[in-house]
Structures are given as C-alpha cells and as structure tokens.
C-alpha positions as CSV (number, residue, x, y, z in Angstrom):
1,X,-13.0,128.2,44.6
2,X,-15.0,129.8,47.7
3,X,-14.4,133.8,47.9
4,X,-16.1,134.0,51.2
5,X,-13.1,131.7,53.0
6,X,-10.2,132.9,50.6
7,X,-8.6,136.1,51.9
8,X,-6.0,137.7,49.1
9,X,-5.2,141.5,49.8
10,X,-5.3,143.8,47.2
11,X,-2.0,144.4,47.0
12,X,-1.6,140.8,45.7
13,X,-0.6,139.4,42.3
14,X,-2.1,136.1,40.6
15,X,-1.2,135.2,37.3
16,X,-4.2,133.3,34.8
17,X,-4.9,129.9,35.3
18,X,-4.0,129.8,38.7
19,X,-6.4,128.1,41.6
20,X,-6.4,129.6,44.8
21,X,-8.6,127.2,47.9
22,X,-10.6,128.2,50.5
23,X,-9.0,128.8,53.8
24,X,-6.0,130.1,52.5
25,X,-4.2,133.9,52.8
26,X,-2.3,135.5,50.2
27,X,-0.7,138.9,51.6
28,X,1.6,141.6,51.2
29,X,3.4,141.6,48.1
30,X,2.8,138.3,46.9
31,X,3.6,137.9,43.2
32,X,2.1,134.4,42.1
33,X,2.5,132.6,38.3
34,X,0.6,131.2,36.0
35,X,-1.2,127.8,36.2
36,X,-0.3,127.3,39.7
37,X,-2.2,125.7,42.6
38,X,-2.3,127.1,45.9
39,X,-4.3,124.1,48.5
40,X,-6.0,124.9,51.5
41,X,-4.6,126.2,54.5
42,X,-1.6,127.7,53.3
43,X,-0.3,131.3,54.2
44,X,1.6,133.2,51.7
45,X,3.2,136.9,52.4
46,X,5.6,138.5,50.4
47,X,6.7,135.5,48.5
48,X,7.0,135.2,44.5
49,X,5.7,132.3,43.0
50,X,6.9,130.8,39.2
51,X,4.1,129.3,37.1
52,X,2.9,125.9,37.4
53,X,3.7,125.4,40.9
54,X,2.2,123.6,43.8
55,X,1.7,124.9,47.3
56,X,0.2,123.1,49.5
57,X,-0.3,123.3,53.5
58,X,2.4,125.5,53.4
59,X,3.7,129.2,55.0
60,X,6.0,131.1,53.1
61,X,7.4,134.6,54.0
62,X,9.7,136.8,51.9
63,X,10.8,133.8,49.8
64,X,11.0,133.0,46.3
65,X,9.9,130.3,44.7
66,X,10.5,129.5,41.1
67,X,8.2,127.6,38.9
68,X,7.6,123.7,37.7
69,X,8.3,123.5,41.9
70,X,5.9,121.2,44.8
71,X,5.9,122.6,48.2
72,X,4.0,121.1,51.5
73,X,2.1,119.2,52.6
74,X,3.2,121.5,55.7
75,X,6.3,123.2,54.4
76,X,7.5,126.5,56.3
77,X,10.0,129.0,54.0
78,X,11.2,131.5,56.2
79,X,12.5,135.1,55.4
80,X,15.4,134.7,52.9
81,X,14.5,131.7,51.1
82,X,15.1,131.1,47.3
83,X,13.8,128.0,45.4
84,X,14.9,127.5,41.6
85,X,13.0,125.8,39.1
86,X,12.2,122.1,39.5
87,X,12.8,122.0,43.9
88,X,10.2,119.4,45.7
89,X,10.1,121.0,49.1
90,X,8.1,118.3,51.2
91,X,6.6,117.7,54.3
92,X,7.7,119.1,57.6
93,X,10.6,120.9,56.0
94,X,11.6,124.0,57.4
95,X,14.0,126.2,55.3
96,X,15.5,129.8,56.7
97,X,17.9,132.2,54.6
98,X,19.0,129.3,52.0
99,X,19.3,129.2,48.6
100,X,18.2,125.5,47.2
101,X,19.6,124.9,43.0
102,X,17.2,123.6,40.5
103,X,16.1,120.3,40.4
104,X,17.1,119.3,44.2
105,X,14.5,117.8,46.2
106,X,14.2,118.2,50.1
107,X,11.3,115.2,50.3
108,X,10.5,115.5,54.4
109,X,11.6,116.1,58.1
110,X,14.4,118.5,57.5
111,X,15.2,121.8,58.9
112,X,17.3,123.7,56.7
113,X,19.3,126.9,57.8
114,X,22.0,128.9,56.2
115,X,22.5,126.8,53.2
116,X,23.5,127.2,49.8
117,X,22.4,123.9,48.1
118,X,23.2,123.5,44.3
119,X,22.0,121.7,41.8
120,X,20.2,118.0,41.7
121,X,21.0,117.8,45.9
122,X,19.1,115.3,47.3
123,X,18.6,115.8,51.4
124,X,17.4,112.9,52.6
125,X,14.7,112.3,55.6
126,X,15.6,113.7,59.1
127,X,18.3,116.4,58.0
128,X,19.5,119.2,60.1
129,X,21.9,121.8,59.5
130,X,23.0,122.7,62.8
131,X,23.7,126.6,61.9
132,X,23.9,128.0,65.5
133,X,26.9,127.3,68.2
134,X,24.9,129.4,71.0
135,X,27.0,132.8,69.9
136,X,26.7,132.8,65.8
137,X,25.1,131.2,62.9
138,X,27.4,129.7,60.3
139,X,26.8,128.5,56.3
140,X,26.3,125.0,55.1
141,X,27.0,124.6,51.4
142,X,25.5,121.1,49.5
143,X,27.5,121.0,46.2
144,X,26.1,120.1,43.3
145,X,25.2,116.2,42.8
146,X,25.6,115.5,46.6
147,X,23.5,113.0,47.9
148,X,22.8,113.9,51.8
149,X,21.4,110.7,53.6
150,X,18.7,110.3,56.2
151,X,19.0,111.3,59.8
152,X,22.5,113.8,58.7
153,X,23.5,116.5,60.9
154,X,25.3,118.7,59.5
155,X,27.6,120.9,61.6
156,X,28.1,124.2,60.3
157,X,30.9,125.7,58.9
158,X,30.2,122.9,56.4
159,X,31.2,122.1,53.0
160,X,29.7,118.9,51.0
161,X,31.5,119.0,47.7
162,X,30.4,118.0,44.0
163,X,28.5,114.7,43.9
164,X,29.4,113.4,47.3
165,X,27.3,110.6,49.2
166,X,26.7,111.1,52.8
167,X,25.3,107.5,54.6
C-alpha cells in the first residue's frame, strides 16, 4: 500500500493477492501465501505463511504458520513455533518452541512455552505454561478437544488428555 514505509528484503517471498501495510518488515527467508493480509506494524523474519491468513501487530521469527489462520493484534511467535490450518492466535499471546493442532484457538493473555497442543484446544484467557523450574525447561501437551480455562497455570511436566475441561 505505501512502498516508501514497507521494508521487504529481497530475499523475501509473497504469494499473489497478498497485501502487505506500511510500517511493516518482512525479512530473511520469509515465505508468505496467497491472499493474505499482513497489518501494520508487524515484523516477520524467517517465518512461512499459508494463504489467506491474517497477521496483524504481530512478530514472528523462525515459525510457521499455516493458512485460513488470524494472528495479533500483538502476537509474538518465537523461534520454533508451528501453527496448522485454522489456529486464531490473539492478543498478547506469546508462543515459544510449540506446536499448536488445526483449528485450536489461543484468543488472548497467554504465554505458551514447550507445548504440543492438538487439535480443536481451546486456551482460555490468562494461560501460562510454567516450562522452567530455575534448572530445565519441561513439555506441556493439550490433547485434542481439551478445553483449558481462564487464568490456568500449567505446571510442566504436564499432560491434559483428550477432551478434558480445566475450570
């Protein structure tokens, strides 16, 4: 939309149909889809994007994203994260080294770290993996179907099986 605030390195990919706003950086590798919209503001590097997703706010480095996904308002993917098809990443979610299955939503205020979330999870508001006990960092895993409820700690080495409900 404005060239002269949009900075996209050559070495960047962007697929037809896709809108890139001003203000924003697209670096490194960074592979994006077709028919996607990349908002203002938002920092990508290294990260693959499906088609017909939606970032917005948002940093992401050395993720992957799939497509049919909405990310931000001010999202942050760190290093190692994987998004299927389908995920709602919203705002204030911080995600490190997790996978996250398709059509699982992670709507706000959550800081997930060394997860494997399957399918159709819902994390509610205010969730944290606690991953780190000072000496190590340690795996959550959100079966498929689980429903995690607002303001949940979980204390890794953590298992939420298949289509559990935490209140």
């Amino acid at each position: 939309i404005d060239p002269d605030n949009t900075y996209i390195e050559s070495s960047v990919k962007i697929g037809q149909d896709t809108v890139v706003y001003p203000f924003t950086f697209l670096k490194g590798n960074t592979i994006i889809g077709e028919n996607c919209t990349i908002y203002q503001n938002s920092t990508l590097e290294n990260t693959v994007i499906g088609d017909n997703t939606e970032i917005n706010h948002t940093i992401a480095k050395d993720s992957k994203i799939g497509s049919n996904c909405i990310i931000g308002p001010f999202s942050y993917l760190r290093p190692g994260t994987e998004l299927a098809d389908n995920v709602k990443v919203g705002d204030f979610v911080e995600i490190k080294k997790s996978s996250v299955g398709i059509n699982s939503k992670i709507p706000h205020l959550s800081y997930i770290g060394d997860c494997v979330i399957g399918k159709n999870v819902n994390v509610g508001a205010g969730t944290i993996t606690c991953n780190y006990d000072g000496k190590n960092k340690w795996q959550t895993i959100m079966e498929d179907g689980s429903f995690i409820g607002s303001n949940t700690n979980l204390v890794a080495p953590v298992k939420v099986g298949k289509d559990a409900m935490i209140g």
